[in-house]
C-alpha positions in Angstrom: 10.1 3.1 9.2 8.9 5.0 12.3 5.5 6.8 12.2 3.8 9.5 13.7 1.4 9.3 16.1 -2.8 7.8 15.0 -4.4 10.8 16.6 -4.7 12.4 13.4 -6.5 11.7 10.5 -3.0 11.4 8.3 0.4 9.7 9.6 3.8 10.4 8.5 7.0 8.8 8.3 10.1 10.2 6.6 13.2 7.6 5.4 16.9 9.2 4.5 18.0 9.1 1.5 19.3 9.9 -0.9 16.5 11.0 -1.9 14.6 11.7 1.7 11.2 10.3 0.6 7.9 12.2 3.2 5.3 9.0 3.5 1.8 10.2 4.0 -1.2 7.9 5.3 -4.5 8.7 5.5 -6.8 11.6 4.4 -5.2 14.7 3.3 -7.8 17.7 3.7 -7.8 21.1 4.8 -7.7 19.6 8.7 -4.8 17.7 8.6 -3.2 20.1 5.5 -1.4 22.0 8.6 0.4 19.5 9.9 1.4 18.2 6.8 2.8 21.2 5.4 5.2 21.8 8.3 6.7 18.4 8.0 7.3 18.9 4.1 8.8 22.5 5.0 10.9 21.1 7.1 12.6 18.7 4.9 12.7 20.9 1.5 16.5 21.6 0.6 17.6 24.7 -1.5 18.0 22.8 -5.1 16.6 19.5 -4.6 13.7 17.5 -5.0 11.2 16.8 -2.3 10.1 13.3 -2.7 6.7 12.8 -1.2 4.8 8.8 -1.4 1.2 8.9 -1.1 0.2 5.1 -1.4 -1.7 5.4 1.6 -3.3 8.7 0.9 -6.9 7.3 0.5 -8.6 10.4 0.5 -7.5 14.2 -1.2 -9.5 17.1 -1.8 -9.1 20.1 -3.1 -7.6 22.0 -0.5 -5.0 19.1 0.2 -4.2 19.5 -3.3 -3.9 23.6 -3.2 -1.4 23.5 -0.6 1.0 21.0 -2.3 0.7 23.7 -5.2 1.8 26.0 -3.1 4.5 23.6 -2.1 5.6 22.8 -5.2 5.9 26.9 -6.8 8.0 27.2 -3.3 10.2 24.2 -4.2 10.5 25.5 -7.6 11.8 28.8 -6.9 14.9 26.9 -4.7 15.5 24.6 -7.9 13.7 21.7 -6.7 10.6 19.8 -7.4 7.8 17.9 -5.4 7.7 14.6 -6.7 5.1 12.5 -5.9 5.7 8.8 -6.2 2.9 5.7 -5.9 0.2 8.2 -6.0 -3.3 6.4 -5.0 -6.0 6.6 -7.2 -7.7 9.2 -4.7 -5.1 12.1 -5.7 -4.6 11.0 -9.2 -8.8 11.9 -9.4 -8.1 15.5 -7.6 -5.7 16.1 -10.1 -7.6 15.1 -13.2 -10.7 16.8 -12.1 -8.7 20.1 -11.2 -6.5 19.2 -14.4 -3.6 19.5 -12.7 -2.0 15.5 -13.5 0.9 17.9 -15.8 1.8 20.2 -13.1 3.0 17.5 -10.6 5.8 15.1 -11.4 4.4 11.6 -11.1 6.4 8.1 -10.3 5.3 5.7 -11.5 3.8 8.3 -14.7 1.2 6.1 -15.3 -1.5 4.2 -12.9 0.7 1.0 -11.8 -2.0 -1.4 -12.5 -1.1 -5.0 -13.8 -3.7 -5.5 -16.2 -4.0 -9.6 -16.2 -5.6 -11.6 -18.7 -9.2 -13.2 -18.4 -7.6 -16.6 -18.3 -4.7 -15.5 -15.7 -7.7 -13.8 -13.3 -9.7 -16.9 -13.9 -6.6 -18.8 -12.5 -5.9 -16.3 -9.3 -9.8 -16.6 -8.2 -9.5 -20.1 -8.3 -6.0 -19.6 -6.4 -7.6 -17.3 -4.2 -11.1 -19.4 -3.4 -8.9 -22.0 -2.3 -6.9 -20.3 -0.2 -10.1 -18.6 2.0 -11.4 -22.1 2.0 -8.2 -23.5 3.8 -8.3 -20.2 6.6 -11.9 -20.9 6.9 -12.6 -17.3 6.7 -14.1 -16.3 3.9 -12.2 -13.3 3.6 -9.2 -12.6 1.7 -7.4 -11.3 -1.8 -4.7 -11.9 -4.3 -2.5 -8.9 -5.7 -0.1 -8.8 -8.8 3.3 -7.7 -8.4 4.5 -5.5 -11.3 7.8 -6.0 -11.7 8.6 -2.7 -13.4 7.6 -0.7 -9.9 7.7 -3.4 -6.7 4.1 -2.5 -6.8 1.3 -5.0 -5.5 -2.4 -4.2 -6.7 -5.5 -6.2 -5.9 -7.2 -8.0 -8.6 -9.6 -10.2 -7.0 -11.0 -9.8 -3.3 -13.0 -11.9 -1.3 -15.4 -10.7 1.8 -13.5 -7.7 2.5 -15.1 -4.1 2.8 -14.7 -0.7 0.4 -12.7 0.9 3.5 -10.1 -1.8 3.1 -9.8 -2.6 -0.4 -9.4 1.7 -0.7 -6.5 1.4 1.6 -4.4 -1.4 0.3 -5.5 -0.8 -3.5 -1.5 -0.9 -4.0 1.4 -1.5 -1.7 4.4 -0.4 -2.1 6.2 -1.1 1.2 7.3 -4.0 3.5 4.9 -2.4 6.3 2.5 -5.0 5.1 2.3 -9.1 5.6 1.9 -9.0 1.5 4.6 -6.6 0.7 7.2 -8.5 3.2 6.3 -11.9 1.3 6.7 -10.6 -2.1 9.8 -8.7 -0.9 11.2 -11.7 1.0 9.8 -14.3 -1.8 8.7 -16.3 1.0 5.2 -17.6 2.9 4.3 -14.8 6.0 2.3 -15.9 8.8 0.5 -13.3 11.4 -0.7 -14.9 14.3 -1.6 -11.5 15.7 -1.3 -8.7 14.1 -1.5 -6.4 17.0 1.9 -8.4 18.3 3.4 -8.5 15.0 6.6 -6.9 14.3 5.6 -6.9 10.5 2.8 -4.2 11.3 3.8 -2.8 14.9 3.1 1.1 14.4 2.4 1.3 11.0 -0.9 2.5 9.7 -2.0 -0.5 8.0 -2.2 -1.8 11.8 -5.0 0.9 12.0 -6.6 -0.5 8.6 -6.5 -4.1 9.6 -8.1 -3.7 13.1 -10.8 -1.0 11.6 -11.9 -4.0 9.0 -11.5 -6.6 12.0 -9.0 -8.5 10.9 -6.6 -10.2 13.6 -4.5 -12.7 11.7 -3.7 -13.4 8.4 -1.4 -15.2 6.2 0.4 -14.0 3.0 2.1 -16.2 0.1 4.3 -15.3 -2.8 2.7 -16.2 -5.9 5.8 -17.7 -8.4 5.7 -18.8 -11.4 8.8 -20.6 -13.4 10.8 -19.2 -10.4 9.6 -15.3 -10.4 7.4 -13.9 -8.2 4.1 -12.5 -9.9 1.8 -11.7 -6.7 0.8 -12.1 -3.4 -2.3 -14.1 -2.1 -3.6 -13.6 1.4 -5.9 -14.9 4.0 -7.9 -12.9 6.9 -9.0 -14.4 9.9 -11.0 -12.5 12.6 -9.5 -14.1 15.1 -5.9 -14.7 16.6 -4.3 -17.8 16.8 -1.2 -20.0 15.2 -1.8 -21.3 11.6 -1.6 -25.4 12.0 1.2 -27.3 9.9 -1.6 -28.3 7.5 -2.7 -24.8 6.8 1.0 -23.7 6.1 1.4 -26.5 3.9 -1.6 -26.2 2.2 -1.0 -22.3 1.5 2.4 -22.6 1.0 1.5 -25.4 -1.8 -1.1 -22.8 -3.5 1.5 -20.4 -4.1 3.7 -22.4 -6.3 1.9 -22.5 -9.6 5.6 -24.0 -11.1 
């Protein structure tokens, strides 16, 4: 997925469908409401639905969410609707407090949060703790995977700031070292992120290097042979990850 340029305050990437899904990242206000209007102009079709993923929209206001009303009575009058799919928990507030969560069509409808029990989040802190011990870092975080959507969420976080934890609150996409090992169901080591092919030009580059984080290593979770999340490891500081750490992680990850 190719994205648009980080001098502005929200990146863009469109993939080809069917359907043609717009990717927004970033803050969607009335500064960067412009730009984003002309790229979802651009790609409306006379009859079909506009398919917009705002995973990585980690800030909306209200004139962010004017203008996609405006899109959307547009798209309506061709046939077509806006559909907005993965929407982050920044947009989904906009459009409760406006009460405006019926006028949009939603994918997933509901908030795609796993919702684990005390004794399984008992188990992934444990899982977790063990794995920042082996990094040495101090810093990392364990998703869930629910298998209904592809979607990771965080559950339990350790050393890592609100800016962070607001931008990867759920992943939906391989433009991430979690998201390629759930997606590849296998171990993902970053010796350096800003060499990486696994984050080269995507925005969670930008995320990663604003929350100082130079290397990290991601591990499918699996259970009775099914993937059900993600654990992962943030160093501040590039380098390779020894054999032992790879074991060791690797090991975590299999809970049989």
């Amino acid at each position: 997925m190719d994205w648009s340029s980080a001098r502005h305050e929200i990146r863009t990437a469109v993939t080809e469908g069917p359907p043609v899904v717009a990717h927004l990242s970033g803050e969607l206000d009335a500064d960067t409401v412009p730009l984003v209007l002309r790229l979802l102009t651009g790609l409306r079709s006379t009859g079909a639905d506009l398919v917009v993923d705002l995973s990585r929209v980690h800030f909306c206001d209200a004139a962010g969410i004017a203008a996609l009303l405006e899109l959307r009575t547009l798209l309506g009058r061709q046939g077509g609707r806006l559909v907005f799919r993965h929407p982050h928990s920044s947009v989904r507030r906009v459009l409760r407090l406006c009460g405006l969560e019926d006028r949009f069509t939603l994918v997933p409808a509901t908030a795609a949060r796993p919702a684990p029990s005390p004794q399984r989040r008992k188990s992934l802190a444990v899982l977790l703790d063990r794995a920042v011990a082996v990094s040495g870092s101090g810093r990392g975080n364990v998703q869930l995977l629910d298998p209904a959507t592809g979607i990771l969420s965080i559950v339990e976080h350790r050393g890592l700031d609100a800016s962070f934890r607001r931008y990867f609150e759920i992943v939906a996409d391989v433009g991430t070292s979690c998201g390629a090992a759930a997606q590849g169901r296998t171990a993902v080591f970053v010796e350096d992120v800003f060499a990486s092919p696994v984050f080269a030009g995507t925005p969670a580059l930008d995320a990663l290097s604003r929350a100082g984080v130079a290397s990290v290593a991601s591990v499918p979770v699996v259970r009775h042979g099914r993937v059900i999340g993600v654990v992962s490891t943030h160093r501040g500081r590039t380098g390779p990850w020894s054999g032992e750490e790879r074991a060791a992680l690797a090991e975590l990850g299999d809970l049989g």
